[in-house]
C-alpha positions as CSV (number, residue, x, y, z in Angstrom):
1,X,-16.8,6.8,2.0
2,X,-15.5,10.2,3.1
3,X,-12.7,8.9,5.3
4,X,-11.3,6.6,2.3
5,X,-11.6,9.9,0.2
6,X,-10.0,11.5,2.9
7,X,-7.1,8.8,3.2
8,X,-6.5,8.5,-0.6
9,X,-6.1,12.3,-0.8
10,X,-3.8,12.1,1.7
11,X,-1.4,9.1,0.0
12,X,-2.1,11.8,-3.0
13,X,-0.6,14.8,-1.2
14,X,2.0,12.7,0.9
15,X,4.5,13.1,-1.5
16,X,4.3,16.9,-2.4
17,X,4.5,18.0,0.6
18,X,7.8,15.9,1.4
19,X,9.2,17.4,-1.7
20,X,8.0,21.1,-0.8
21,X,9.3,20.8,2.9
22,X,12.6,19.6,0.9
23,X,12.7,22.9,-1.1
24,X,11.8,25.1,1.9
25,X,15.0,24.9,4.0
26,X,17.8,25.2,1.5
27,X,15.3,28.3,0.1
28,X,15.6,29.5,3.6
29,X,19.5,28.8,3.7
30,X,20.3,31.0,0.9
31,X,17.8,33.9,2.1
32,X,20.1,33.9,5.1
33,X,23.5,33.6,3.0
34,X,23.6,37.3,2.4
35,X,23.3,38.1,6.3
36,X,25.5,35.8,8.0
37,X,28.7,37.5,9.9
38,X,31.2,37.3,7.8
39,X,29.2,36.6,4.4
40,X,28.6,39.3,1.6
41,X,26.8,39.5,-1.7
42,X,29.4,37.5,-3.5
43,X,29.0,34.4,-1.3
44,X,25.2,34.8,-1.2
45,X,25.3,35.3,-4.8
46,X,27.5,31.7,-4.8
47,X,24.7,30.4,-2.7
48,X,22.3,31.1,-4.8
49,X,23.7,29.9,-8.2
50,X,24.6,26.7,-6.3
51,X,21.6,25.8,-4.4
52,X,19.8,26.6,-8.0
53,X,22.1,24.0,-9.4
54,X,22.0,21.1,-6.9
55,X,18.0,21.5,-5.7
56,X,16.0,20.2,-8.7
57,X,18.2,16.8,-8.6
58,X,17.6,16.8,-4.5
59,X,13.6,17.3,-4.8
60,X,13.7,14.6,-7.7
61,X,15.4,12.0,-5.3
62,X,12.6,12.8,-3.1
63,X,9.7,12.7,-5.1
64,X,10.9,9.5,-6.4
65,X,11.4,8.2,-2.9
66,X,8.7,9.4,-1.5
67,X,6.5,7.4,-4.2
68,X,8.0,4.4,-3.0
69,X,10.7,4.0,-6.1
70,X,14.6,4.8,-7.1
71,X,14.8,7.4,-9.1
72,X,16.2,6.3,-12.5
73,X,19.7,7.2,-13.2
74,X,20.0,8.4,-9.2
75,X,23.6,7.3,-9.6
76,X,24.2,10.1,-11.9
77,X,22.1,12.9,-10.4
78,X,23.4,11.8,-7.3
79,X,27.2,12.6,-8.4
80,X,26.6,15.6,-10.3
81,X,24.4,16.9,-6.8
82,X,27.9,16.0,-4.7
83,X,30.0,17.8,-7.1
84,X,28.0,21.3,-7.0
85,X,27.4,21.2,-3.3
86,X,31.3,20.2,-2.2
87,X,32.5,22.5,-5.2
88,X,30.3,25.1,-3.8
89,X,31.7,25.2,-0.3
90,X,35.4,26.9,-0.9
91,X,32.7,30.3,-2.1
92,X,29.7,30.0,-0.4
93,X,30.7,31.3,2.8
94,X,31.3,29.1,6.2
95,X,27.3,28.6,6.7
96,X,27.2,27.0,3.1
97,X,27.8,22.9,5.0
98,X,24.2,23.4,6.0
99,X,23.5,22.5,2.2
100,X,24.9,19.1,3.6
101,X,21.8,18.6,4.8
102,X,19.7,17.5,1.7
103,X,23.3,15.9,0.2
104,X,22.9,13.5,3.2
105,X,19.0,13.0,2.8
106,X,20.0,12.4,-0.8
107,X,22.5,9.6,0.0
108,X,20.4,7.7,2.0
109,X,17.3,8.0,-0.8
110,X,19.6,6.8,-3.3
111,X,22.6,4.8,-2.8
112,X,22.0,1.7,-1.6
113,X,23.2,-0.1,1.9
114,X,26.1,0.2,3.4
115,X,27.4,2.7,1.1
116,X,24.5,5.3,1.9
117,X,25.4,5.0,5.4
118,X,29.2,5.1,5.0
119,X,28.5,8.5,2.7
120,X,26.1,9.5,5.6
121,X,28.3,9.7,8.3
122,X,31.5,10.9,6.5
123,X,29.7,13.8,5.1
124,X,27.9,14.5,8.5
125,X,31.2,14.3,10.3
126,X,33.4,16.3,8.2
127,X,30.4,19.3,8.5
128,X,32.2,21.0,11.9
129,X,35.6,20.6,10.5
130,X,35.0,22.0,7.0
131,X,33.1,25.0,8.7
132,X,35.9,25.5,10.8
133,X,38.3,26.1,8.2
134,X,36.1,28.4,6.1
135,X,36.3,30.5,9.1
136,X,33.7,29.7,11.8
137,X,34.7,29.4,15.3
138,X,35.0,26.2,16.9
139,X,32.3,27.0,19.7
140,X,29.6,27.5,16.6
141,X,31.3,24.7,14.2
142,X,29.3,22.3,16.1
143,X,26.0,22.9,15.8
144,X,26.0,22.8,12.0
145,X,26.4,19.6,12.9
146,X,23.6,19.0,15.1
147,X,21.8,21.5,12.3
148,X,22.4,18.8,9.8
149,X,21.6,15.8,11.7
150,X,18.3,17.3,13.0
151,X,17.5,18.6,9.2
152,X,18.0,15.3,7.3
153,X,16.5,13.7,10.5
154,X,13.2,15.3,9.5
155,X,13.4,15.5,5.6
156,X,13.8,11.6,6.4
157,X,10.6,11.0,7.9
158,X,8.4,12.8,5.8
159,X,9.6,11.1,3.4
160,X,9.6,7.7,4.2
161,X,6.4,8.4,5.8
162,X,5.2,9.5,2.1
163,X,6.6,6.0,0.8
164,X,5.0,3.9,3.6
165,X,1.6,5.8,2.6
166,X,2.2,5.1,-0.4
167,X,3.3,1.2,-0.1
168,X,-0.3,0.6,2.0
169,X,-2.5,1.7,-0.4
170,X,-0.6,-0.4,-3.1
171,X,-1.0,-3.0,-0.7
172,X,-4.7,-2.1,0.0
173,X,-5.4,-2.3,-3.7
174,X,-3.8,-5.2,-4.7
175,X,-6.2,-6.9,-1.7
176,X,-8.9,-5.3,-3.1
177,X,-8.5,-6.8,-6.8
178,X,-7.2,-10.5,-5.2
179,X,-10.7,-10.2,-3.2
180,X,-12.5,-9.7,-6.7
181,X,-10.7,-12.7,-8.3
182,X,-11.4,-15.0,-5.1
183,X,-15.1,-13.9,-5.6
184,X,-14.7,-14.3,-9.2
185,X,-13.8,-17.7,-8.7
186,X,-16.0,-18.7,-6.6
187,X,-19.2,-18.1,-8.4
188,X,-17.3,-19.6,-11.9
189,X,-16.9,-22.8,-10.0
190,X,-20.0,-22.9,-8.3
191,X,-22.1,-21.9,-11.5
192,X,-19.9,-25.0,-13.2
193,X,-20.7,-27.8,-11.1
194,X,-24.1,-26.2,-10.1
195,X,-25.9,-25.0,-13.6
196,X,-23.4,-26.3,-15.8
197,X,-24.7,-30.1,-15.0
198,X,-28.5,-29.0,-15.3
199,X,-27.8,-27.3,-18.6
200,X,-26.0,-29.9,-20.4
201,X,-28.8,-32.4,-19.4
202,X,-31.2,-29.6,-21.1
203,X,-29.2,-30.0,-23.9
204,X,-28.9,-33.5,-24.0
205,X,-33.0,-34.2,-23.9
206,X,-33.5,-31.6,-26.8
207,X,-31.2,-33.3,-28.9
208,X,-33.3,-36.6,-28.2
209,X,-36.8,-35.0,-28.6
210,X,-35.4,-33.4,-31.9
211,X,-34.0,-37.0,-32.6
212,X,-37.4,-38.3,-32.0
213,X,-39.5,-35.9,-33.9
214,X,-37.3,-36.4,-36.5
215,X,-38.0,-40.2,-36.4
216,X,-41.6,-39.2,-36.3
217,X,-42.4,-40.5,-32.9
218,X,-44.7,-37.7,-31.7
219,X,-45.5,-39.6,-28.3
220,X,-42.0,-40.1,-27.3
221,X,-41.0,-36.4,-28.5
222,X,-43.8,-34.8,-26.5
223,X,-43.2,-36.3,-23.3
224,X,-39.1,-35.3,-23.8
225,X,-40.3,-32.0,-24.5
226,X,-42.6,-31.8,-21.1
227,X,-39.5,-33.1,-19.0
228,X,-37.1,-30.5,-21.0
229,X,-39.9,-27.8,-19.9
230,X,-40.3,-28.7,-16.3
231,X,-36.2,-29.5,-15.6
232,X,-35.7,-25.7,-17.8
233,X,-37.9,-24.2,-15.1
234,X,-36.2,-25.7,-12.1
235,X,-32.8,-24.6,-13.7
236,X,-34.2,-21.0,-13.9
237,X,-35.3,-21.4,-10.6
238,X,-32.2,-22.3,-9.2
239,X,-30.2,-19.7,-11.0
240,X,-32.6,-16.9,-9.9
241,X,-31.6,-18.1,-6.3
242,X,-27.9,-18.5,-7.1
243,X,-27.9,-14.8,-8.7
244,X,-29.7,-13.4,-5.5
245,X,-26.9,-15.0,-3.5
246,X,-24.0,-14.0,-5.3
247,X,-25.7,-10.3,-4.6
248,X,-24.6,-10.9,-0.4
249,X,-20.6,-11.4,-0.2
250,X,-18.9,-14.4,0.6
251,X,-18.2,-15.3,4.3
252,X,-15.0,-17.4,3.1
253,X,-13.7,-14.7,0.6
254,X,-14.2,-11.8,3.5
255,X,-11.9,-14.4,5.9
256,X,-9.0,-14.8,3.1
257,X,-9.0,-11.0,2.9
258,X,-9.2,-10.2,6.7
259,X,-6.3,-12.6,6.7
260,X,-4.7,-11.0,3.8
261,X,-4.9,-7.7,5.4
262,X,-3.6,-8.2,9.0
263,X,-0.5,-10.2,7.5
264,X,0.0,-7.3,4.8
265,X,0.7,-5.2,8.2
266,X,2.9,-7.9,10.0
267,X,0.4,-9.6,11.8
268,X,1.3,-13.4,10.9
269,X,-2.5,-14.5,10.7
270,X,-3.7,-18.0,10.3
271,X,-7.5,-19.2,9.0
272,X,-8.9,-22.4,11.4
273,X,-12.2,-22.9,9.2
274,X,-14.3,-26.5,9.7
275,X,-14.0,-29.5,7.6
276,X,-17.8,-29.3,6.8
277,X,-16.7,-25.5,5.2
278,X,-18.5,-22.5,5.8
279,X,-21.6,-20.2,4.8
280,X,-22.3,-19.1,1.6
281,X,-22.9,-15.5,2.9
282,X,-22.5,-13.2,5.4
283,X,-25.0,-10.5,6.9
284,X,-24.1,-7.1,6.5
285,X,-24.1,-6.6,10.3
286,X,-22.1,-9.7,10.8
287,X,-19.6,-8.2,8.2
288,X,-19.1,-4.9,9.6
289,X,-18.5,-6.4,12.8
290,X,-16.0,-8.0,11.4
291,X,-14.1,-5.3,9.9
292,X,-14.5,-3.0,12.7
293,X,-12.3,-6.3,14.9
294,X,-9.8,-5.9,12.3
295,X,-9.4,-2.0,12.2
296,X,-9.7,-2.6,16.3
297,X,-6.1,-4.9,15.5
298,X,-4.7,-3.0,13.1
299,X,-4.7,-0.3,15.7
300,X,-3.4,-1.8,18.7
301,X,-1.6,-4.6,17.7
302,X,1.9,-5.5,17.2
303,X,3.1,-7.5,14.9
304,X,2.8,-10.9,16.2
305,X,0.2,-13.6,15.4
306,X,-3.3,-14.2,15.1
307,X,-5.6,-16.9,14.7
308,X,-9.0,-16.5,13.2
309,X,-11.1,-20.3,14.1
310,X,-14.4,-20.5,12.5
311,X,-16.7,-23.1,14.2
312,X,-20.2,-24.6,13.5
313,X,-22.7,-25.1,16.0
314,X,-26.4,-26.3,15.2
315,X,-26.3,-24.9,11.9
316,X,-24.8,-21.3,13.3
317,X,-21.3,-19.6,12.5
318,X,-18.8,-18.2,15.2
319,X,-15.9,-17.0,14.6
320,X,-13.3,-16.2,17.5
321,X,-10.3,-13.9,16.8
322,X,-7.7,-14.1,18.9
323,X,-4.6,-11.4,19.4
324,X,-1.9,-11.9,21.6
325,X,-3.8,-11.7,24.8
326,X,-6.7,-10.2,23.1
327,X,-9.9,-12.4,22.3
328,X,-13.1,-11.3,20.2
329,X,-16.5,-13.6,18.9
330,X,-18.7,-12.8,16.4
331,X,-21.9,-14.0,15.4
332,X,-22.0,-14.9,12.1
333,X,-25.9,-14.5,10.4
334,X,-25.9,-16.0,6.8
């Protein structure tokens, strides 16, 4: 219980800590705009207004990405970000193309493919030249480049790895809800061919001993009423042992999401169960053993394939999970 605390605080933080690592090197870039050779307090002071301008529509490209969505209207936000950071760059000195950096990130988190690459590398390539002509020398021009490239590089990952965070525990739940519904299922169609047949048959013989007593045939009524007693006790019987049951999870549902599960991480994963079907139930240890082969997978497995074969032998369950060249059996106890 901890470590899923643990992992849905971390899906929870993912994305503010992409957007504050966003905010902290353009803060940085303008803290260094009033220093750099050739700079002064009017181009820091340009730096500042500019990077005041452009940075609340950067971080809200990157909160929205790093949630796993567009942001809405990104088009727009996207072009009034481009005009502030280009207009910016004839008076922000010839360090202000390292605010390049989140325009790129920006392009890619917004504009769709090819035109967020095409953006990407025109913007990137024109960094050395446009620094160049603001007055840097051609031996530093360069690594404003690299500067930008390793920047956005970065910005990138966190936040994509935000939005693949993000995407799994959407995935995680929506498994979680379609395990409920299977389950939910299960036990409607079971109680309907089960107890549904035994109660209308309860139904059916009180209407005839209420027919009968009505017809003043006190023999006839009383032995309906001792067969509607004894078959109303075996129903309660049998639903008392149904209930207890439905208490123990369902080997066949826990398959379908183990299956649902490794393919939700691009393991293509295919169910061989018997014709004669499968348990009921499944143990608690039998379960957990389970699970732990699947986080073992989930682990060190490509994506690939995996087959999970289910076969009955004297009344006992084994199931064999195979992985690429990997190969575990389980014991299953009902």
């Amino acid at each position: 219980m901890a470590e899923l605390w643990r992992s849905e605080r971390l899906v929870r933080l993912a994305p503010a800590g992409a957007v504050a690592c966003s905010a902290l090197l353009p803060l940085v870039q303008v803290g260094l705009a009033f220093s750099y050779v050739g700079n002064g307090v009017g181009t820091g002071l340009w730096s500042l207004a500019a990077t005041a301008a452009y940075l609340p529509l950067h971080l809200r490209h990157v909160r929205y990405a790093a949630r796993a969505h567009r942001p809405p209207l990104g088009g727009w936000s996207l072009a009034a970000m481009t005009v502030v950071v280009l207009g910016a760059t004839p008076l922000a000195g010839n360090m202000w193309p390292r605010a390049y950096t989140a325009l790129v990130v920006s392009f890619l988190l917004v504009l769709p493919a090819p035109w967020s690459y095409l953006g990407y590398v025109a913007v990137v390539g024109a960094t050395a030249p446009v620094a160049h002509a603001l007055g840097l020398s051609w031996a530093a021009a360069p690594w404003l480049t690299f500067s930008v490239l390793g920047g956005s590089a970065a910005l990138l990952l966190l936040t994509w790895l935000a939005a693949a965070l993000t995407r799994l525990q959407a995935a995680r739940e929506a498994l979680a809800q379609r395990a409920v519904m299977q389950e939910r299922r299960r036990i409607d169609d079971d109680l309907r061919h089960s107890l549904g047949g035994a109660l209308e048959s309860i139904a059916a013989r009180g209407d005839r001993a209420a027919s009968k007593v009505a017809e003043r045939e006190p023999a006839a009524a009383a032995e309906d009423l001792t067969g509607l007693a004894d078959e109303s006790r075996r129903t309660l019987a049998e639903a008392r042992r149904r209930v207890r049951g439905y208490r123990q999870p369902s080997l066949r549902a826990e398959l379908e999401t183990a299956a649902s599960l490794l393919t939700a991480a691009g393991i293509v994963t295919r169910l061989d169960l018997p014709r004669g079907g499968v348990p009921d139930t499944i143990a608690p240890s039998s379960r957990g053993a389970l699970r732990a082969t699947l986080t073992r997978l989930l682990r060190a497995t490509p994506a690939g394939t995996c087959t999970i074969t289910a076969t009955t032998l004297n009344g006992r369950v084994r199931l064999v999970v195979r992985a690429g060249d990997t190969t575990e059996t389980i014991e299953v106890r009902p």
